[in-house]
C-alpha positions as CSV (number, residue, x, y, z in Angstrom):
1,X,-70.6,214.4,-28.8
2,X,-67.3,214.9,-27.3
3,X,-65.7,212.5,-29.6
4,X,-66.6,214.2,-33.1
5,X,-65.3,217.6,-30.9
6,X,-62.5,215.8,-30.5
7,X,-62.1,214.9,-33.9
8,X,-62.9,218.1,-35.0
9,X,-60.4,219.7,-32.8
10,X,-57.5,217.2,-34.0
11,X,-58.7,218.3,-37.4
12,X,-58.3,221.9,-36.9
13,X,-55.2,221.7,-34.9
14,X,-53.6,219.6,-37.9
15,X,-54.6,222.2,-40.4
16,X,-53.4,225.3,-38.6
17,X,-49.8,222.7,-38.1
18,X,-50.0,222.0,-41.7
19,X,-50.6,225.9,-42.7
20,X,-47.4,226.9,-40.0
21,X,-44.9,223.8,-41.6
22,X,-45.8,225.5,-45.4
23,X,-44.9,229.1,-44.3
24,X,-41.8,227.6,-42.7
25,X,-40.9,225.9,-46.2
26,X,-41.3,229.3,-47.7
27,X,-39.3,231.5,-45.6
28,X,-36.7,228.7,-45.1
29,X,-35.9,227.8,-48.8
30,X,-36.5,231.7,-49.8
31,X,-33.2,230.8,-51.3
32,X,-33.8,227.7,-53.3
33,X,-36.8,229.0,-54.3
34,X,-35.5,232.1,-56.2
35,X,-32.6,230.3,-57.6
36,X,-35.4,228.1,-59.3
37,X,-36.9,230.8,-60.9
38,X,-33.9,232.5,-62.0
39,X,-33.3,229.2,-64.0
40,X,-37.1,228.8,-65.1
41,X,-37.8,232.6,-66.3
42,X,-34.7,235.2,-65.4
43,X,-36.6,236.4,-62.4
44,X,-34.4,238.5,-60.4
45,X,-34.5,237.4,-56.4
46,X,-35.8,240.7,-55.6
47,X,-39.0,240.1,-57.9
48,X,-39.8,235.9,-56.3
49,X,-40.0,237.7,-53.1
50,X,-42.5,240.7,-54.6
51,X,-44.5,239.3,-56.9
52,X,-44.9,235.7,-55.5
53,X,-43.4,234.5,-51.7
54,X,-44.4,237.9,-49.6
55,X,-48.1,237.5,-50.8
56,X,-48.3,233.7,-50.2
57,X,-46.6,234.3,-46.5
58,X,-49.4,236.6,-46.1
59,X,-52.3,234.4,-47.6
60,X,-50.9,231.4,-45.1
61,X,-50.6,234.2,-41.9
62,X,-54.2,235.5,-42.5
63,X,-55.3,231.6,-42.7
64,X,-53.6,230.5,-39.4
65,X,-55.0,234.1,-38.0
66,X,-58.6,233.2,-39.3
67,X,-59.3,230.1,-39.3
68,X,-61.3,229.6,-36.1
69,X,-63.7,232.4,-37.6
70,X,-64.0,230.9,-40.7
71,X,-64.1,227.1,-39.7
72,X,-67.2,228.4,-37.3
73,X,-71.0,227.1,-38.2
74,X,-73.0,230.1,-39.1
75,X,-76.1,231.6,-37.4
76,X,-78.2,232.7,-40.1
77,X,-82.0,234.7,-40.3
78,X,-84.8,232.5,-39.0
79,X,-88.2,232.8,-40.2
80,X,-91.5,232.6,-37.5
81,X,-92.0,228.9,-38.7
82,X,-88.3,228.4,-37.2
83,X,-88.0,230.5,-34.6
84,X,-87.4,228.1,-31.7
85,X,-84.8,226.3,-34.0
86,X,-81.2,226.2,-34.8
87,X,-80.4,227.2,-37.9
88,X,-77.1,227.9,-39.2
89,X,-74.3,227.5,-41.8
90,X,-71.7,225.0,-41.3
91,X,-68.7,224.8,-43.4
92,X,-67.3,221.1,-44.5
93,X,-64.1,219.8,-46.3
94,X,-65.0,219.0,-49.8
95,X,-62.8,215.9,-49.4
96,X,-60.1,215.2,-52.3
97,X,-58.7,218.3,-54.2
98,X,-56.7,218.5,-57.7
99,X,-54.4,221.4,-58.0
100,X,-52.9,222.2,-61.4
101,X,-50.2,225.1,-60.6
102,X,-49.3,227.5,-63.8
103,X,-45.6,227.9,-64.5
104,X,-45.3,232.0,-65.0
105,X,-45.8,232.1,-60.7
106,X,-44.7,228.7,-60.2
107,X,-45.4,229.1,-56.0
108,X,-47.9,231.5,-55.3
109,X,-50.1,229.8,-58.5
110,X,-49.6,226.4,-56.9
111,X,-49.7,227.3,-53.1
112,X,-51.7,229.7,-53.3
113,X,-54.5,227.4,-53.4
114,X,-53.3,224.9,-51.5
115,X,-53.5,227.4,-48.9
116,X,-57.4,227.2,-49.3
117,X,-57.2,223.3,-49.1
118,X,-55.4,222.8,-46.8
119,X,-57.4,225.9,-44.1
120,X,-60.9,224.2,-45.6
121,X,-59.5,220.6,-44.1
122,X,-59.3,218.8,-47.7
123,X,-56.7,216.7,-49.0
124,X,-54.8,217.3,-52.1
125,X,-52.7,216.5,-54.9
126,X,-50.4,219.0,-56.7
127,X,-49.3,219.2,-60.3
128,X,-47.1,221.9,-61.0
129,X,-46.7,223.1,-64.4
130,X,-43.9,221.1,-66.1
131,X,-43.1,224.3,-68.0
132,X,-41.1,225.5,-65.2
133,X,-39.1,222.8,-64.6
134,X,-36.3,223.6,-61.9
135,X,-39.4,224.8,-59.9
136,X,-41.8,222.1,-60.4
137,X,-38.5,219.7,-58.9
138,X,-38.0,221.7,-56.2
139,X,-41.8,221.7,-55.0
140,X,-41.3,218.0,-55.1
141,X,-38.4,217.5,-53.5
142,X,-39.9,220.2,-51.0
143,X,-43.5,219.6,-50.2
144,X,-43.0,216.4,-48.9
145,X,-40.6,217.0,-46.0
146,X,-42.3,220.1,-44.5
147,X,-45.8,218.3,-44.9
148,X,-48.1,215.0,-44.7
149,X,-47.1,213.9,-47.3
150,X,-49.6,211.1,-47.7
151,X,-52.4,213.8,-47.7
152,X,-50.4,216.4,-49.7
153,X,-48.7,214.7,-52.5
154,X,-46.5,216.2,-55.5
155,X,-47.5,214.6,-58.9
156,X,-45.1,216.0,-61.7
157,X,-44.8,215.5,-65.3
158,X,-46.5,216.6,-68.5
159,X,-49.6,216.5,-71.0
160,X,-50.2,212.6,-70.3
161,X,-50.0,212.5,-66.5
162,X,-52.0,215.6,-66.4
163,X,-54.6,213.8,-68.5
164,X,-54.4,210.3,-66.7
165,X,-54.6,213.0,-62.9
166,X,-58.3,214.3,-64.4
167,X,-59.5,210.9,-65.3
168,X,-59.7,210.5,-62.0
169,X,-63.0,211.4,-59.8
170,X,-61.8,214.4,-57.6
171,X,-64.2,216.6,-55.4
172,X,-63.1,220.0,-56.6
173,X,-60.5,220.6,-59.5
174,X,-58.8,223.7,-59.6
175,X,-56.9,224.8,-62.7
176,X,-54.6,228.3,-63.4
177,X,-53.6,228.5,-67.1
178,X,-55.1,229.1,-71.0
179,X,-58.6,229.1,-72.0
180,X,-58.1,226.1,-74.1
181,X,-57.0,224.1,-71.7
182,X,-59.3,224.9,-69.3
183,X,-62.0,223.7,-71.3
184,X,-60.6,220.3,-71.2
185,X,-60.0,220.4,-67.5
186,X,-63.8,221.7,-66.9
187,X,-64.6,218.7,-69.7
188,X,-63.2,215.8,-67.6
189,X,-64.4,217.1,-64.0
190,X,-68.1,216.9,-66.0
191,X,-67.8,213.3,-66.4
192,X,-67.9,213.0,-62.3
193,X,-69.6,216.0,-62.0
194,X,-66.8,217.2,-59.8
195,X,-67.0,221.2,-59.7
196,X,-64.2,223.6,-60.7
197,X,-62.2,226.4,-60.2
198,X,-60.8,228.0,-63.4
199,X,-58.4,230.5,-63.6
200,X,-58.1,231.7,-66.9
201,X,-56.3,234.9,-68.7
202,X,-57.6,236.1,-71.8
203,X,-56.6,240.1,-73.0
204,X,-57.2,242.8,-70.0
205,X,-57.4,245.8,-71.8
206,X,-56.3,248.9,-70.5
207,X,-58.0,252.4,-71.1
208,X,-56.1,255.9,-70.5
209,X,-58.4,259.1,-70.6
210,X,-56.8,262.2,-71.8
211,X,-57.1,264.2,-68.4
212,X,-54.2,261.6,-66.9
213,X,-50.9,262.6,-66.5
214,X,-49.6,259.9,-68.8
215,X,-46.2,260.3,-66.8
216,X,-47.4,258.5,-64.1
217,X,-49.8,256.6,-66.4
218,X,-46.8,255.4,-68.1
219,X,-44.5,253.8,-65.1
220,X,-47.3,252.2,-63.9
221,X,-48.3,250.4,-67.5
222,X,-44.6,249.6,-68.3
223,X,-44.0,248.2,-64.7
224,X,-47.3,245.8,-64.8
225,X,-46.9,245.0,-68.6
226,X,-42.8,243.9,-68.5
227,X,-42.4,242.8,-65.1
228,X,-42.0,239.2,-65.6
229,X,-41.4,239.5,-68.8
230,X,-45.0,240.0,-69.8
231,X,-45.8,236.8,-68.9
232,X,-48.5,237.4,-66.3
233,X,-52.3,236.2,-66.4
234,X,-53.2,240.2,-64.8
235,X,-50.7,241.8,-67.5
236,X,-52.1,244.8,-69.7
237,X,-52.7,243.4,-72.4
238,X,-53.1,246.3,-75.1
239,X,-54.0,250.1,-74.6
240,X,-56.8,251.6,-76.2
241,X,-56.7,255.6,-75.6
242,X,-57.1,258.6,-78.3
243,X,-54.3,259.1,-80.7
244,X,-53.0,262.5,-79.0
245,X,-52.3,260.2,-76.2
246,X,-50.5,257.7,-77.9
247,X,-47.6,260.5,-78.6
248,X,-47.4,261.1,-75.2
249,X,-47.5,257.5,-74.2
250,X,-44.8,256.2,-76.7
251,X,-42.4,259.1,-75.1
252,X,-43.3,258.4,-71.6
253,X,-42.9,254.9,-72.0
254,X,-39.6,254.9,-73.7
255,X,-38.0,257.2,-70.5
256,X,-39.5,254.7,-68.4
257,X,-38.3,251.5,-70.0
258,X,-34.5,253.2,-70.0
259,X,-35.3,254.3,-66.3
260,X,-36.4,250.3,-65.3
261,X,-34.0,248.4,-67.6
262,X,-31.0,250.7,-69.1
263,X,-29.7,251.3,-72.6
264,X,-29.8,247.8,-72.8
265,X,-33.1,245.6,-70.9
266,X,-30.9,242.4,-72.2
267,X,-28.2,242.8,-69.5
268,X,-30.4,244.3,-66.8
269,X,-30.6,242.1,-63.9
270,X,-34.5,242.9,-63.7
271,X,-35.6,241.9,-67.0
272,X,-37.0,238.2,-67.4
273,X,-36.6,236.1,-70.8
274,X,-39.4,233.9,-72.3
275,X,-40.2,230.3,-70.9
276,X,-39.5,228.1,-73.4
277,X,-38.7,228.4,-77.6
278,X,-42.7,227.5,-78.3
279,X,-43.9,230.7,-76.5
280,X,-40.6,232.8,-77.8
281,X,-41.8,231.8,-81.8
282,X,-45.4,232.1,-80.5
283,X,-44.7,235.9,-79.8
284,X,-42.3,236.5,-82.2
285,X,-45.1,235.4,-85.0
286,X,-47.4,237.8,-83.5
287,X,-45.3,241.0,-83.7
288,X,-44.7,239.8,-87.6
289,X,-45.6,242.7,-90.5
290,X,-45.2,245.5,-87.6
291,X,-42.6,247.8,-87.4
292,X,-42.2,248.7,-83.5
293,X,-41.9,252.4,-82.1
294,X,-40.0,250.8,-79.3
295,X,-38.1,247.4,-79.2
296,X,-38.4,244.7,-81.3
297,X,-34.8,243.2,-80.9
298,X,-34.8,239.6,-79.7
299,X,-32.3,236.9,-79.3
300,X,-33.3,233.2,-79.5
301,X,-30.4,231.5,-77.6
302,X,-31.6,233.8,-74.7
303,X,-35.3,233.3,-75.2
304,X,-35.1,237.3,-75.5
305,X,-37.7,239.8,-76.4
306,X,-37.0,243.0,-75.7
307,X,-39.4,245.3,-74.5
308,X,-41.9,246.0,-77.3
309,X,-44.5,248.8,-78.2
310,X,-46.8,248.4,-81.4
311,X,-48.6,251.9,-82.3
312,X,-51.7,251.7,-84.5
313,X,-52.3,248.2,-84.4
314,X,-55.6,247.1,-86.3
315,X,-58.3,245.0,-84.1
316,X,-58.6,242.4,-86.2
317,X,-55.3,241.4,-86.4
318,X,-53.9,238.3,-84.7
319,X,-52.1,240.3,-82.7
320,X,-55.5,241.4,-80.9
321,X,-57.1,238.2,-81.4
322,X,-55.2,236.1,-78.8
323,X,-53.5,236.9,-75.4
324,X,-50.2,237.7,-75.9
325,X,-48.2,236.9,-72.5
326,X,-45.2,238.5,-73.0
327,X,-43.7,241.7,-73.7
328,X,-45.5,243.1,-76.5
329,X,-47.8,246.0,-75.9
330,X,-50.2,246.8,-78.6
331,X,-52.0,250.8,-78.9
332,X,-55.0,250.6,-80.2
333,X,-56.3,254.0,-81.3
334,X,-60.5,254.8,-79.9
335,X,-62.2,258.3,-80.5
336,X,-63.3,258.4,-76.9
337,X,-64.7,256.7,-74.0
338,X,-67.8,255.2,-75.6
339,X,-65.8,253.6,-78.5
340,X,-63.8,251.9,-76.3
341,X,-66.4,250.7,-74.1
342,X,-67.9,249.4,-77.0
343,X,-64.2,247.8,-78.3
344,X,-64.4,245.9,-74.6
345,X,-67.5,244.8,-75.2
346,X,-67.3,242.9,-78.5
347,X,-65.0,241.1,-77.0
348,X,-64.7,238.3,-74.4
349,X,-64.9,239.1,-70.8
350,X,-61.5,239.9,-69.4
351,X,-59.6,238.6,-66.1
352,X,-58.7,242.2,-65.5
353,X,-59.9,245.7,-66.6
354,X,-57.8,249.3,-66.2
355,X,-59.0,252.4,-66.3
356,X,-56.8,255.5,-66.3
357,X,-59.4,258.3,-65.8
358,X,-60.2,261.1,-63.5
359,X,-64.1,259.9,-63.7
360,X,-63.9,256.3,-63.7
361,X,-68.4,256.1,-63.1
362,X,-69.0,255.1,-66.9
363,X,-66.3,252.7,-67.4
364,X,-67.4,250.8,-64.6
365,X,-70.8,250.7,-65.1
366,X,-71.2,249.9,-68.5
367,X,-68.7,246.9,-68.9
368,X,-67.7,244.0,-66.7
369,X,-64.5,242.0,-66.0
370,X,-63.2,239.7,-62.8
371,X,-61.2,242.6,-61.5
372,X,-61.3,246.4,-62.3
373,X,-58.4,248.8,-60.8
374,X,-58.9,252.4,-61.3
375,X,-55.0,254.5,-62.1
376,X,-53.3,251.4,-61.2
377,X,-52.6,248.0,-62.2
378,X,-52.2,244.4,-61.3
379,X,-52.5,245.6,-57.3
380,X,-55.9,244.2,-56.5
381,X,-54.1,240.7,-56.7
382,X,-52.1,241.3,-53.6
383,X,-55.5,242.1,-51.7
384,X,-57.0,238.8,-49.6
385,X,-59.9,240.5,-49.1
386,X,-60.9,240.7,-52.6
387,X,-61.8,237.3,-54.3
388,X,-59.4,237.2,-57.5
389,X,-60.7,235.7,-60.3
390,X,-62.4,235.6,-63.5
391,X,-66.2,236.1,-65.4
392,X,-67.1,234.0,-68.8
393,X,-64.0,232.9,-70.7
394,X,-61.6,234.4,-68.1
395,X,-62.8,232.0,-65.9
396,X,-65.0,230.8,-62.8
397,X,-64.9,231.1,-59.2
398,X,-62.5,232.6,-57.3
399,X,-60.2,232.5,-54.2
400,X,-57.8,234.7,-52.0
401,X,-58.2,235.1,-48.2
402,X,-61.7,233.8,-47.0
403,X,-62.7,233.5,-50.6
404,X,-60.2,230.4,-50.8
405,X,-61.7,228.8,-47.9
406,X,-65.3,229.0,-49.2
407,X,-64.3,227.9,-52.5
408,X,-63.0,224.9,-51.4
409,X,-65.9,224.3,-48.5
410,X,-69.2,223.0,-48.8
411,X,-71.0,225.3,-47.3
412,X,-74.0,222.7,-45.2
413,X,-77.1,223.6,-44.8
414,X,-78.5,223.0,-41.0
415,X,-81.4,223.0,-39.2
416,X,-82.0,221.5,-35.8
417,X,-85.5,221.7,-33.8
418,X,-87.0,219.9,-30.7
419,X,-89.6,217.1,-30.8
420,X,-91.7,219.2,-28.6
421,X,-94.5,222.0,-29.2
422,X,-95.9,219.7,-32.5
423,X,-99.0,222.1,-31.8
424,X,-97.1,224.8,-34.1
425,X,-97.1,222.5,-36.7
426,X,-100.6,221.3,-37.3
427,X,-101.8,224.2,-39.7
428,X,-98.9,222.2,-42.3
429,X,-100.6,219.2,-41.9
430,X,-103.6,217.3,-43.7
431,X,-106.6,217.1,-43.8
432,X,-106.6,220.6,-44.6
433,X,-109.3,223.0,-44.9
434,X,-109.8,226.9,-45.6
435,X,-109.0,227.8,-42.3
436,X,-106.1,225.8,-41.7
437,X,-104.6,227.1,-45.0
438,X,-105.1,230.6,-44.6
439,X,-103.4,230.0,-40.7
440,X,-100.5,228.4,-42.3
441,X,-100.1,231.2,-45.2
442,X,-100.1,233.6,-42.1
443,X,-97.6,232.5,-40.5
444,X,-95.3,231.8,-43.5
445,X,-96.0,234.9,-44.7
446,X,-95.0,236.4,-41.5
447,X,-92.1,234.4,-41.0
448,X,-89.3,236.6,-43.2
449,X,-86.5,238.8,-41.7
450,X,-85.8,237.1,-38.1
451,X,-82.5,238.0,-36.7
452,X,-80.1,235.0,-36.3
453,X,-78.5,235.4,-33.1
454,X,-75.0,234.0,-32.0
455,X,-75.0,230.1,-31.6
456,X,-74.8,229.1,-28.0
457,X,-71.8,227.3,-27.2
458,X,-73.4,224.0,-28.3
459,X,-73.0,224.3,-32.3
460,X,-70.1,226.6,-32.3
461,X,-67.3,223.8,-31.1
């Protein structure tokens, strides 16, 4: 009736007011913002409004843009035993949602979802990652003045008040960090059976053909590997290409790095340090018993590791055992294409797979991974139309654009018909004999592939 219109109008109004007062926040503390994360991990200004604030201004403008089309009930296929009926999709707020941010993109891993929540008419609490600590106070000192902050509250803190947040019942958690933990946040949310969103990392291994030019190959490895100092979820994780190419790579990479960074990555403006002392030993014990072809030098009252290249690093080794997440870049020699399809495939699915290659066909068809990119890397990220995420122990479910809408949706199930024309009905009914059966297998049998049309005006309020 008008009311629930109403309702639902007020409802969508407040959304698109809530999305506009977040992309104000964003382009108004641009600032703030980038001072934070200069503080948390280095990260030059330029880089915030790269890697994380001009993709999250676009998310938020394609959600205000969209929302009408994706808020709208869905006409969907009828069949002949429906064919007088309604029948359509309607998308509904999940209700409550839990967002646990990551601190290596301490906005666009927060908002980013959020985004989502807040287009798909939930509520929700945000946790950023204690890890980045100037940032995770600024999102609370922020949130709250540009939006309702009853609906949208900041919860900050570590281990314990994360673990006292998923003791709670929630509708839909959704969690950006390790495996490990992720398995504990999927753990709790089973004891509701609240579903989940898990973005995970794991090692994204990166394959070069011979026929590239490993120039090119090269920038675009040492730009997506070191930018952020490694510590990105979509990172190359390690290199597996023949060992001709390795000589090339090393040399390429090496005029790249002093093309990026300078004699001296330490005092370049663009180069990012380590997030905390855990994570700088963490690394530091993996490089351990290798002697580097380039880099090596780090510098613990910096949280500084240079730019590192490992050549001939064995598979078995620690080093290729868990995801590194910083700037460490492993070469792992393979005779040819098959052997490293068949090196991916021993191992756990990965969030992202790339391919350098003229003839990309095989790679792609005989492994899988969340994301694949073809001669480039970390790009498909910055694309709403494709849902990011990951596939087995890179994660579940996945968001960006639309995607982050549905994912945070329930997408309801509807069918309305009249009380009239019973007659079509009685072949369903009891008592039932041979002939009513076989005119009831008829129709149903009949009944697939009936266009939906568009709703008439009176579903699609």
């Amino acid at each position: 009736g008008s009311m629930e219109r109403q309702a639902a109008t007020r409802a969508r109004q407040f959304r698109l007011q809530q999305l506009h007062a977040l992309l104000k926040m964003i382009t108004e503390r641009e600032t703030d913002i980038a001072t934070a994360l200069k503080q948390d991990l280095n990260r030059s200004q330029y880089d915030t409004s790269l890697l994380e604030l001009t993709g999250l201004e676009n998310e938020i403008k394609l959600a205000i843009d969209k929302l009408s089309v994706w808020a709208a009930p869905r006409a969907v296929e009828r069949s002949i035993l429906t064919l007088s009926d309604q029948v359509y999709v309607r998308p509904q707020p999940l209700g409550v949602v839990l967002i646990i941010g990551a601190w290596n993109y301490p906005w666009a891993l927060t908002l980013g979802p959020l985004v989502g929540a807040i287009a798909a008419g939930n509520a929700a609490v945000v946790k950023p990652s204690e890890l980045s600590e100037c940032s995770s106070l600024l999102l609370r000192a922020l949130l709250p003045r540009y939006l309702d902050k009853d609906l949208y509250p900041v919860v900050t803190g570590g281990v314990s008040e994360t673990q006292e947040l998923l003791r709670q019942r929630w509708d839909h958690v959704f969690y950006t960090g390790s495996s490990s933990v992720g398995r504990l946040v999927m753990e709790a949310a089973a004891a509701h059976l609240t579903p989940v969103t898990l973005e995970l990392g794991g090692k994204s291994p990166c394959y070069i053909h011979s026929d590239c030019n490993i120039r090119v190959v090269a920038r675009r490895i040492t730009w997506g590997k070191f930018v952020n100092c490694g510590q990105t979820c979509i990172a190359p994780d390690y290199v597996l290409c023949e060992p001709s190419v390795q000589n090339q790579l090393i040399d390429c990479i090496r005029l790249t790095l002093l093309e990026f960074y300078g004699a001296d990555p330490k005092s370049s403006p663009d180069y990012g340090r380590i997030i905390n002392q855990r994570h700088f030993n963490r690394i530091l014990s993996l490089m351990e018993g290798y002697v580097p072809v380039i880099g090596g030098q780090s510098d613990a009252s910096q949280r500084y590791i240079a730019p590192t290249v490992l050549r001939d690093v064995p598979p078995q080794s620690r080093l290729m055992q868990e995801e590194i997440f910083g700037p460490v870049l492993p070469l792992v020699a393979v005779s040819d294409i098959d052997d490293a399809i068949r090196f991916i495939n021993e191992r756990e699915k990965p969030l992202a797979l790339y391919v350098f290659c003229t003839d990309q066909k095989k790679m792609l068809e005989e492994t899988t991974s969340g994301g694949v990119l073809v001669n480039d890397v970390l790009m498909h990220y910055t694309l709403s139309s494709l849902p990011f995420g990951g596939v087995g122990h890179s994660g579940m479910g996945s968001y960006h654009g639309k995607h982050s809408f549905e994912q945070l949706s329930h997408m309801r199930s509807c069918l309305v018909r009249s009380l009239a024309m019973e007659s079509v009905n009685l072949s369903r009914y009891p008592p039932q004999d041979r002939r009513r059966a076989r005119r009831a297998r008829m129709a149903m049998r009949a009944g697939w592939g009936i266009g939906g049309e568009p709703l008439t005006q009176k579903w699609s309020d």
